[in-house]
N, C-alpha and C positions, 0 to 999 in steps of 0.2 A: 417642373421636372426636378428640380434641384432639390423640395421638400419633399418628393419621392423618394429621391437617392437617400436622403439626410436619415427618412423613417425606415428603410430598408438596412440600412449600417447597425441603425438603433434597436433593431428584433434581432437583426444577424448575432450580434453582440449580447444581447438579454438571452438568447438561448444559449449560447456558447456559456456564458458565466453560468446558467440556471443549470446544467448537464453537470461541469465541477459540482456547486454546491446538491446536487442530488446528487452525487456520489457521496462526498461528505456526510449527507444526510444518511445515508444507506451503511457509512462504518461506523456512525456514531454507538459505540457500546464497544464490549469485550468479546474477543475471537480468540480462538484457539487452531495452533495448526493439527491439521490431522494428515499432511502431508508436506513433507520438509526436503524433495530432493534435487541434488545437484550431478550435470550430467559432465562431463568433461571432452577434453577435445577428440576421445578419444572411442567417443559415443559409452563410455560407461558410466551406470546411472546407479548412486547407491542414495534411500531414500532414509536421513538420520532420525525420523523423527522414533526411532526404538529409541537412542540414545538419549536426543534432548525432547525437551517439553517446554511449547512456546507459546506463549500469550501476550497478542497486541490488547492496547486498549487505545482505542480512538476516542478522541476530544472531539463531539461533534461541533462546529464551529459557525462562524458565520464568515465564510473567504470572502475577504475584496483582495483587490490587485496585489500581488506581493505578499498577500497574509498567511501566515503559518498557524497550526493548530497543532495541539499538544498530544504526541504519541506515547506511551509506556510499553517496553517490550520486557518482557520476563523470558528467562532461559533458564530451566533448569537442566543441568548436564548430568547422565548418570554413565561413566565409564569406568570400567573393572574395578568394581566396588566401590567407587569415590562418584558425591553429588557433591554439584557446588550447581550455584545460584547467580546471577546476575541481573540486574535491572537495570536498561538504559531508559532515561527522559528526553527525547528528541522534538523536534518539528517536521508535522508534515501538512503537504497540499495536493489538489488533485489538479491538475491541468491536462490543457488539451484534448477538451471538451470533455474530461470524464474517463482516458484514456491512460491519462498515466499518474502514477503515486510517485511523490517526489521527497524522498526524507533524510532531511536535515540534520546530521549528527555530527556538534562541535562545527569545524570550518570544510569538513565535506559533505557533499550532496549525492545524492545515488538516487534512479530514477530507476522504475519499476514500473514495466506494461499490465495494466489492468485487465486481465483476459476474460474474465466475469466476474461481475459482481450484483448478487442480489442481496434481500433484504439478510439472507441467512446464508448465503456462501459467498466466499472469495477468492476468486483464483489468480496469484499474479504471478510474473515472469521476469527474474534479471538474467542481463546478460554481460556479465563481467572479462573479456579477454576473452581465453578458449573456455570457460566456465559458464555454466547455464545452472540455474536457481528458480526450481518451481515451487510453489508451497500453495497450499490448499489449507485453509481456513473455515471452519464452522462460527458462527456467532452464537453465544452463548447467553450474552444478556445485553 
């Protein structure tokens, strides 16, 4: 009985990690938002991606327990005639069976519901305070 329980823990667990790293598996490359909006508490939703232009690149990795993989976010901003650019280098992980994006910038962490993700879309969800942040993502390479 007890080598039952012991092999049952042991698959529970193998598919639980195997669900993360296929996710991983699934951001590994370059995505682009084609949908960037944030709705507020006040239910009004304005969608920025006319203004900015954003580009993750996911480090496809190999996750064990605790391990982060290497994100690149590009933002370019265009407002009343002025572009400006920013690149951040972060860390991120998928946990929770594949459920949520968890990314790591400097000594804060912000976690992001995974609401689909295939091999060519991605759709995730924060929800910050009275602020909600959806973005819609194309993979590009």
């Amino acid at each position: 009985m007890k080598k039952v329980l012991l092999v049952a823990i042991i698959v529970i667990v193998a598919v639980a990690c195997n669900k993360n790293q296929s996710a991983v598996r699934k951001l590994d490359g370059t995505w682009k938002a084609t949908s960037f909006a944030t709705t507020d508490s006040t239910g009004t939703t304005v969608d920025l991606i006319g203004f900015v232009d954003v580009t993750f690149v996911f480090d496809g990795c190999k996750l064990k327990k605790d391990e982060y993989c290497n994100i690149t976010t590009t933002t370019i901003t265009n407002a009343f005639g002025f572009t400006s650019s920013t690149t951040e280098n972060d860390l991120y992980r998928v946990i929770d069976d594949g459920t949520t994006l968890e990314i790591k910038a400097d000594s804060t962490t912000s976690t992001m519901t995974i609401v689909e993700l295939t091999r060519s879309s991605l759709k995730v969800k924060q929800v910050d305070g009275n602020q909600t942040t959806n973005i819609v993502a194309t993979k590009t390479s």
